[in-house]
C-alpha positions in Angstrom: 9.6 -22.5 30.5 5.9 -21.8 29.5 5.2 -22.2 25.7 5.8 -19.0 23.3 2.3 -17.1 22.8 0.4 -18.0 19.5 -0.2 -15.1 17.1 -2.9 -15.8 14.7 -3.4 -13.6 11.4 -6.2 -13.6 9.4 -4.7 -14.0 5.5 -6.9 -15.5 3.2 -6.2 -12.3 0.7 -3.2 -14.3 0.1 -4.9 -16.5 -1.9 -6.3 -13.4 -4.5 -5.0 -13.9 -8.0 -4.0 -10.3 -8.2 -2.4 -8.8 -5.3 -4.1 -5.9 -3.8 -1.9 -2.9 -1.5 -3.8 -4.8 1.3 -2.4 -8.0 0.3 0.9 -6.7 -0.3 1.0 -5.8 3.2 -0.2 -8.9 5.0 2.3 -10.8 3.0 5.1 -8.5 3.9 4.2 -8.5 7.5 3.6 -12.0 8.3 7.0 -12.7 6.3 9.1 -10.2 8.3 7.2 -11.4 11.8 8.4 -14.9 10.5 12.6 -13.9 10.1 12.2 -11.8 13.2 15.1 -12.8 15.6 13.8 -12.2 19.1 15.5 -13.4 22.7 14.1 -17.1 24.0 11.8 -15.1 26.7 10.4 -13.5 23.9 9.7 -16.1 21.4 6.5 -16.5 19.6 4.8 -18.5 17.1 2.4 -17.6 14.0 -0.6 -19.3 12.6 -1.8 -17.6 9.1 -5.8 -18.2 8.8 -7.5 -19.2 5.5 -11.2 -19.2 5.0 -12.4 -22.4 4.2 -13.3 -21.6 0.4 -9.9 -20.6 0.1 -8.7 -23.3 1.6 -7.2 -25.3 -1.7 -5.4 -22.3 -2.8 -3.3 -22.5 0.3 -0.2 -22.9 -1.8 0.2 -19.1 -1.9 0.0 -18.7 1.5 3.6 -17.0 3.2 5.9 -19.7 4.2 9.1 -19.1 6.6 9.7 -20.8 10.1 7.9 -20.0 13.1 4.8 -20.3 10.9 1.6 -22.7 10.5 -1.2 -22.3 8.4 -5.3 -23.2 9.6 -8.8 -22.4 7.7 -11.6 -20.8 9.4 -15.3 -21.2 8.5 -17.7 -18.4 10.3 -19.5 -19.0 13.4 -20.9 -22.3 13.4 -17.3 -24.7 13.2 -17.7 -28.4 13.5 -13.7 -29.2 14.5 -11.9 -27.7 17.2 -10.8 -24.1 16.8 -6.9 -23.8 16.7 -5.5 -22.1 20.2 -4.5 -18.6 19.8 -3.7 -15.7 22.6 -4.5 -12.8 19.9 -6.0 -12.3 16.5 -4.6 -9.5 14.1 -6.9 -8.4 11.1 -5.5 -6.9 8.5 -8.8 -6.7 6.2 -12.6 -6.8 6.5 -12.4 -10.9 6.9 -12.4 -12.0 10.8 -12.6 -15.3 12.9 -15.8 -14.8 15.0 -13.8 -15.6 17.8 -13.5 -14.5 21.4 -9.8 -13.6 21.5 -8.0 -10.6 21.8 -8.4 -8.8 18.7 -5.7 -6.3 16.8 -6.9 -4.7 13.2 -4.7 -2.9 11.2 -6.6 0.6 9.6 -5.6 1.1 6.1 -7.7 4.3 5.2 -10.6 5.7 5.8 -11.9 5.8 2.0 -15.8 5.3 3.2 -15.9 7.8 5.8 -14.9 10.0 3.3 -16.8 8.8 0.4 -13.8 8.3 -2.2 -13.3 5.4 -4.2 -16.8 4.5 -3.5 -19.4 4.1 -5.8 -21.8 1.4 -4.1 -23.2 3.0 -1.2 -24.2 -0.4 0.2 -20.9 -1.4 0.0 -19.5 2.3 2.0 -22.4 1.7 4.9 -20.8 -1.5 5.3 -17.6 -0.4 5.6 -18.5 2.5 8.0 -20.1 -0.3 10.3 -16.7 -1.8 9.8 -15.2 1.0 11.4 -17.3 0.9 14.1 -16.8 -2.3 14.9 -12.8 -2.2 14.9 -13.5 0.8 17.3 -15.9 -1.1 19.7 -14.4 -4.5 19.6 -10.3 -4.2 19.1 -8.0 -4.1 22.0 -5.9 -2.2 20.5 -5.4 -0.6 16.3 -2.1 -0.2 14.3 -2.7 2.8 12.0 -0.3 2.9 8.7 0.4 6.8 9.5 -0.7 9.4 11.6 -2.7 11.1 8.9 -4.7 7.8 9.3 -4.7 7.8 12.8 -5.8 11.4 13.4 -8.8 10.7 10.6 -9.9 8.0 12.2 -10.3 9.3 15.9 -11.9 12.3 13.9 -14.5 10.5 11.5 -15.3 7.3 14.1 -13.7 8.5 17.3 -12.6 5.4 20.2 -9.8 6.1 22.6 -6.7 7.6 21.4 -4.8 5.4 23.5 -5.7 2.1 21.7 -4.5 3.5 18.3 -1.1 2.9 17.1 0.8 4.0 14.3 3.3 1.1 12.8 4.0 2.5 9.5 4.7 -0.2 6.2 7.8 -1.2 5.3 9.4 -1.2 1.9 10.5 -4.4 0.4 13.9 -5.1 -0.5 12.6 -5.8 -4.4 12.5 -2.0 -4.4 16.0 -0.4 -5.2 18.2 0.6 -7.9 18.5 -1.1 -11.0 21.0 -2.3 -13.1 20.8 -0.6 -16.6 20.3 -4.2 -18.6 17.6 -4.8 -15.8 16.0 -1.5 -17.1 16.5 -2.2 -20.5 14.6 -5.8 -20.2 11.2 -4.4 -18.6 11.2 -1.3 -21.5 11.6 -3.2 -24.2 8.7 -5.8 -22.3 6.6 -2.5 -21.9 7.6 -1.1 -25.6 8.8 2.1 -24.0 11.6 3.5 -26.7 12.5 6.7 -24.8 12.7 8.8 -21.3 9.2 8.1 -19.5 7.2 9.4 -16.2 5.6 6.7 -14.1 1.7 6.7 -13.1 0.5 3.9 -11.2 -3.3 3.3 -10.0 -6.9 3.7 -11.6 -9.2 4.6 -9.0 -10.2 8.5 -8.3 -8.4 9.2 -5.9 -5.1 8.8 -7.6 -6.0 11.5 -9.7 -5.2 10.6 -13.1 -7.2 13.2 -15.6 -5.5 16.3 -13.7 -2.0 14.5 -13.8 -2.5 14.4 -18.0 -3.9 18.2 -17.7 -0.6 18.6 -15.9 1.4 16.6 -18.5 0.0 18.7 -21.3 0.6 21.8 -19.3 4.0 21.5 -18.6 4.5 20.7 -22.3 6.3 17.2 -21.0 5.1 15.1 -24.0 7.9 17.0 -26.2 10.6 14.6 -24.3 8.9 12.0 -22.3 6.2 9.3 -22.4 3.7 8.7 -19.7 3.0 5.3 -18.6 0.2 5.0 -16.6 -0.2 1.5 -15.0 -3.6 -0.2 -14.0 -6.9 -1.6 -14.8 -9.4 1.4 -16.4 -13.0 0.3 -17.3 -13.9 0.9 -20.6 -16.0 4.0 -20.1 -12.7 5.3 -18.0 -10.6 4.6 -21.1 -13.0 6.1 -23.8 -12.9 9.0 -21.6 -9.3 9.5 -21.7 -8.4 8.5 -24.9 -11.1 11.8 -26.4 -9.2 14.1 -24.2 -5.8 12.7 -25.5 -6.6 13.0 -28.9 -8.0 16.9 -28.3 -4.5 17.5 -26.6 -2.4 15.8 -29.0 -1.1 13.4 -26.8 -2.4 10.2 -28.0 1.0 8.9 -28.9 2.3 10.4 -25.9 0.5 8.7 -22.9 1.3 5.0 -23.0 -1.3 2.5 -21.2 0.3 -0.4 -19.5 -2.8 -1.8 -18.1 -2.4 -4.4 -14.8 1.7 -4.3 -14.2 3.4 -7.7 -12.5 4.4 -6.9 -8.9 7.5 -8.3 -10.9 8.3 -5.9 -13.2 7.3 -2.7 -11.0 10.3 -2.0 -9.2 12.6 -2.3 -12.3 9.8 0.4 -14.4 10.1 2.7 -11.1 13.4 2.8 -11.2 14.0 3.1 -15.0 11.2 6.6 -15.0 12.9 9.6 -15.2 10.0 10.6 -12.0 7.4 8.7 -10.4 3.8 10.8 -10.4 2.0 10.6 -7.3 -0.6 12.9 -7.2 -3.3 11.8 -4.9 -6.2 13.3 -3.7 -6.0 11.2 -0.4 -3.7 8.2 0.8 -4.2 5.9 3.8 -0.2 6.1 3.5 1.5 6.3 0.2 3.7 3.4 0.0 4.3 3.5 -3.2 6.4 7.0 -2.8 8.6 5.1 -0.8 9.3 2.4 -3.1 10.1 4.8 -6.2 12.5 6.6 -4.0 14.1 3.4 -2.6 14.4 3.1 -6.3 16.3 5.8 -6.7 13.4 7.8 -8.4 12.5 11.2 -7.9 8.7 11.8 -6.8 5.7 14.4 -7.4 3.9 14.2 -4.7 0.6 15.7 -3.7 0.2 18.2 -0.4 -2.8 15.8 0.7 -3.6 12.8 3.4 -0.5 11.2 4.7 1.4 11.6 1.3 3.5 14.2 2.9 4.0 12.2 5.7 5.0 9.2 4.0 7.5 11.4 1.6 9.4 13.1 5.1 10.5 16.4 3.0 12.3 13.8 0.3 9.5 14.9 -3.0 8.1 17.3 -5.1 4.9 18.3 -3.3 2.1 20.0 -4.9 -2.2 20.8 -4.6 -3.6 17.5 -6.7 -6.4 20.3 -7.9 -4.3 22.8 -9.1 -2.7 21.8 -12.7 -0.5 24.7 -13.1 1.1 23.2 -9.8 1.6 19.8 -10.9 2.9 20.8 -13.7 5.3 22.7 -11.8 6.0 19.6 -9.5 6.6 17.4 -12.2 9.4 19.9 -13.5 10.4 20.1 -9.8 10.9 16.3 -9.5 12.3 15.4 -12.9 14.8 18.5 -12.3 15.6 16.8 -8.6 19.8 16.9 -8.1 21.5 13.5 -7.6 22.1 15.0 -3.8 18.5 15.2 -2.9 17.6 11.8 -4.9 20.3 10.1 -2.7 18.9 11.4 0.5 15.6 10.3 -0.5 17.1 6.8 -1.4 18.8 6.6 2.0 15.2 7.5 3.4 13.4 5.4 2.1 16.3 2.3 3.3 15.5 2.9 6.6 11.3 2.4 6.5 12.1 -1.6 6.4 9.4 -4.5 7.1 11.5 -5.6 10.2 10.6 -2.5 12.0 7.2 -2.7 10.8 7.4 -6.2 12.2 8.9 -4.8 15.7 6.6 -2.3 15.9 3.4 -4.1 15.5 4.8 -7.1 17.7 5.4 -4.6 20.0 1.4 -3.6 20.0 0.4 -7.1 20.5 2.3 -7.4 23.6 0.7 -4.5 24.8 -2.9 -5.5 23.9 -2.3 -8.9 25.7 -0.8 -6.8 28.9 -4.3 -4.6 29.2 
């Protein structure tokens, strides 16, 4: 019998103190590509890649079986590359090496210009996109939306682009009501609360308090908005609370434990997800595996990632998220367990399966 094909990933954003979306994902997927049960003919093994100034964080590398870990150090590489029959790059960070190549496309943010505020930083990105597109055997898209946006902003072959949409980890589900209990009375919140996660632009935060305000939601709920804002971003925010009366109202968590987040989704009476553009949306999944009802916006892939299961509204329009938010905290417990037996079936084992699947065929060109 010949020797099972080595997979290498490339996952030194492992090692980041704070977990981005992008990290979230690697881990996910080299964790469910460890467990995955496959026939003998079709085994395979996994090597995880660190960069060699991440090297002594290594410790926070994934572990499971099947799986070995290796640093990397750019072009010039004094010891003897490990054997592998394809690379898969998840981020910007690659092995200059002359393998069959998979990247995974998370959004297309630069082409766009959103989020971006160092244009040095968005050309390189762009020539980041054109090198997936002249270099990768094949690309796993996280949606469609993305998919579609990327053939139209950078073009290559449709045939080489493949959607394997994320998974959602089993972390994510109902919660107990002491679990619930715990994470408020670690997060001070006293009474019923809507849930904002995120702090760049594109998550649309300063039309999502319009909207709060609007809707006159402050009279019975709190808003807790988690993430990191700069201090000119909070200054900002905390003038136009104080003109709406709502200083006491909007509650600011700051940087929120990957820990504690599924418990705070599922204790909100709705989760708030109003974005001007998504790559995917994963985190409307994970509120509605939850069991929380979602506000949604009509934007990028967000629709596609909710399946007809959300509120959906125009991010621009604050009448209409204020309308949405009503919509989704008013969502009946039929509709909320559809959504919940939705978002059950978008698991990190088919996510595995699915981009397995593309590796095969990028070996088989």
């Amino acid at each position: 019998m010949s020797r099972p094909p080595v997979f290498a990933i490339e996952a030194t954003n492992l090692t980041d103190e704070r977990g981005t979306g992008i990290g979230r994902y690697t881990r996910q997927l080299i964790e469910a590509l460890s467990a995955l049960q496959v026939p003998p003919q079709a085994e395979f093994k996994l090597l995880q890649l660190c960069k060699r100034s991440r090297w002594q964080l290594r410790d926070r590398l994934a572990q499971g079986p099947r799986l070995s870990s290796r640093c990397w150090w750019g072009p010039i590489w004094p010891l003897p590359r490990p054997s592998c029959a394809l690379l898969h790059v998840p981020d910007e960070r690659q092995p200059p090496w002359r393998v069959p190549t998979v990247a995974t496309v998370h959004d297309l943010y630069a082409a766009l210009n959103i989020n971006y505020t160092d244009e040095k930083k968005r050309q390189r990105k762009l020539r980041h996109y054109e090198h997936l597109r002249d270099n990768c055997a094949r690309l796993v898209c996280v949606s469609e939306n993305t998919r579609q946006d990327f053939l139209r902003l950078v073009g290559g072959d449709p045939a080489r682009l493949k959607v394997v949409h994320p998974g959602v980890a089993p972390e994510f589900r109902p919660h107990t009501a002491d679990e619930i209990q715990a994470v408020r009375t670690r997060h001070g919140l006293a009474g019923p609360y809507l849930l904002f996660v995120g702090s760049t632009p594109n998550k649309n935060l300063a039309r999502t308090i319009e909207a709060f305000a609007a809707g006159r939601f402050g009279q019975d709920y709190t808003l807790m908005v988690c993430g990191e804002h700069s201090r000119t971003q909070g200054e900002a925010l905390a003038a136009r609370l104080a003109e709406l009366g709502l200083a006491t109202r909007v509650h600011f968590a700051g940087f929120v434990s990957d820990t504690d987040l599924p418990a705070l989704y599922a204790g909100a009476a709705a989760y708030l997800f109003p974005s001007l553009y998504e790559g995917y949306g994963l985190p409307i999944l994970e509120a509605m595996a939850c069991g929380t009802p979602v506000l949604a916006s009509d934007r990028g892939s967000c629709p596609e990632a909710a399946g007809g299961h959300a509120a959906i509204a125009d991010p621009e329009d604050i009448e209409a998220l204020a309308a949405g938010i009503a919509s989704a905290v008013a969502m009946t417990p039929a509709r909320r367990a559809a959504a919940l037996a939705y978002a059950r079936t978008r698991t990190w084992e088919a996510t595995a399966r699915g981009t397995l699947a593309v590796w095969r065929e990028a070996l088989a060109r």
